[in-house]
C-alpha angles and dihedrals in degrees: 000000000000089000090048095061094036084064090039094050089042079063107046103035141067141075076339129032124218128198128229096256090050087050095049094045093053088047110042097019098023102186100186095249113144086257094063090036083058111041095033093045103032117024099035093064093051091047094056103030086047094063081040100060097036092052082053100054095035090060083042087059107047094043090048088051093049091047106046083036087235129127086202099052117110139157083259094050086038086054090232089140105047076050096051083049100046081047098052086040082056105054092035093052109029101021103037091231104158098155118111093225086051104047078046105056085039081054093057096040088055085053107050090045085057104051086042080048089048096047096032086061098042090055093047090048089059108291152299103331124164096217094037088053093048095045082047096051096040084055088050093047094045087054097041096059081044099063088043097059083048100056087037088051097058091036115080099173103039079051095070088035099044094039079073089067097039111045081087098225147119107232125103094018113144125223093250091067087064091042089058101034099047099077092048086064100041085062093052103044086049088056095044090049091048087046087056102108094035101050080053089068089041086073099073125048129315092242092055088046093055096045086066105046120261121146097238092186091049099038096048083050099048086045093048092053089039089062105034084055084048091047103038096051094045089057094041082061099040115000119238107341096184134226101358079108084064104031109048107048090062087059096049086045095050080048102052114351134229114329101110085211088078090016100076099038086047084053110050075047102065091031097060090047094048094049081049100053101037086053091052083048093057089050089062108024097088090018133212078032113070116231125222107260100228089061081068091046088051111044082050085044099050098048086051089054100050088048079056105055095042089057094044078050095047 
């Protein structure tokens, strides 16, 4: 029901506001006046790719925090999304990729490289460590946003046309992009929810995991490409929306604990409405200018983090 009213409010409300009546003519008896242009075109598309996106991030979250073992771990601290950018960057610009099932499918590559980069080096620097991971991910990331602002630097032309994938919003998506980039996700939430008992074990030690019988090798794999196709494809449709990954498994947690089985659907829950949300609040923070949504992500983000991290120091 909350969801339901987050699309419904993505509809109605913004630097105009829209009835209901006004909503349902433009969607069921669309008469090509510039309301239902505008409501059927431009804010349908944000309504549905918004929960999209969030429920993405939201999986992507809880799976990278199992497996690094970190409750501060995220896409955005594991540097996955600088990765997805850098990856989409690279085949516009190199490549001359421009379809949204292509820039899609780079985007989740990027992605997976990166989170098999993160946990390579982590395991070459001494082992799995939390902290280690998460110092690891936020220097990829670093570098990686890095190596975008370079090649957009000295692109012109990619800039105007790239600056579309990494303002990190909502506004002005098209349909297609959810088109293209709901399967993607599809794949990856499936994955997440077979992987459900065993990510459970994966909680404690790798010594306890194994005792039991859970292929460590095949399940870190299967959870890697679950989140790089959950993360590529959330940044193909929006660009970096930062710190729903973060935020968003600690609130499904607080709801129904730790069993993965009610973890990850809480999770793509609460993610979807808080994407939504958090897009209707940028409509409305510098109004009558629209703020990029992952500002909002990210000043909530970043308060949740450093509450995070006083409480990991206490």
């Amino acid at each position: 029901m909350l969801l339901f009213a987050a699309m419904l409010g993505s509809l109605t409300l913004g630097y105009r506001l829209y009835g209901l009546d006004q909503v349902w003519q433009a969607l069921f008896a669309f008469d090509n006046s510039e309301t239902a242009v505008v409501i059927a075109n431009l804010r349908l598309p944000r309504a549905v790719i918004a929960p999209m996106v969030g429920a993405g991030l939201g999986i992507a979250g809880v799976l990278v925090q199992t497996l690094s073992r970190n409750r501060i771990a995220s896409p955005d601290t594991l540097g996955l999304n600088a990765g997805a950018s850098l990856a989409v960057v690279l085949a516009s610009s190199a490549f001359g990729i421009g379809s949204l099932l292509g820039l899609s499918m780079a985007a989740a590559l990027g992605a997976l490289l990166t989170s098999f980069l993160v946990f390579a080096i982590a395991a070459s620097a001494g082992g799995l460590s939390p902290i280690r991971i998460v110092l690891i991910g936020v220097t990829i990331a670093g570098l990686g946003h890095s190596l975008v602002e370079v090649i957009l630097t000295t692109n012109e032309a990619q800039l105007q046309q790239l600056l579309f994938w990494l303002s990190g919003a909502f506004v002005d998506r098209p349909m297609a992009l959810a088109q293209s980039g709901g399967p993607i996700l599809l794949a990856g939430a499936i994955i997440a929810v077979l992987l459900a008992r065993t990510l459970d074990a994966l909680q404690a030690d790798d010594v306890t995991a194994t005792s039991i019988g859970v292929p460590l090798v095949v399940v870190r794999g299967a959870s890697f490409l679950s989140v790089s196709l959950l993360t590529g494809a959330s940044v193909a449709m929006a660009g970096p929306v930062g710190f729903v990954g973060l935020v968003v498994p600690h609130a499904a947690r607080w709801l129904v604990g730790l069993r993965h089985d009610r973890l990850i659907p809480a999770a793509a829950l609460i993610g979807a409405i808080y994407a939504t949300v958090a897009d209707i609040a940028a409509r409305f923070v510098i109004y009558p200018v629209e703020a990029p949504v992952g500002a909002i992500t990210a000043v909530v983000g970043g308060v949740v983090l450093l509450v995070l991290l006083k409480r990991r120091a206490a």
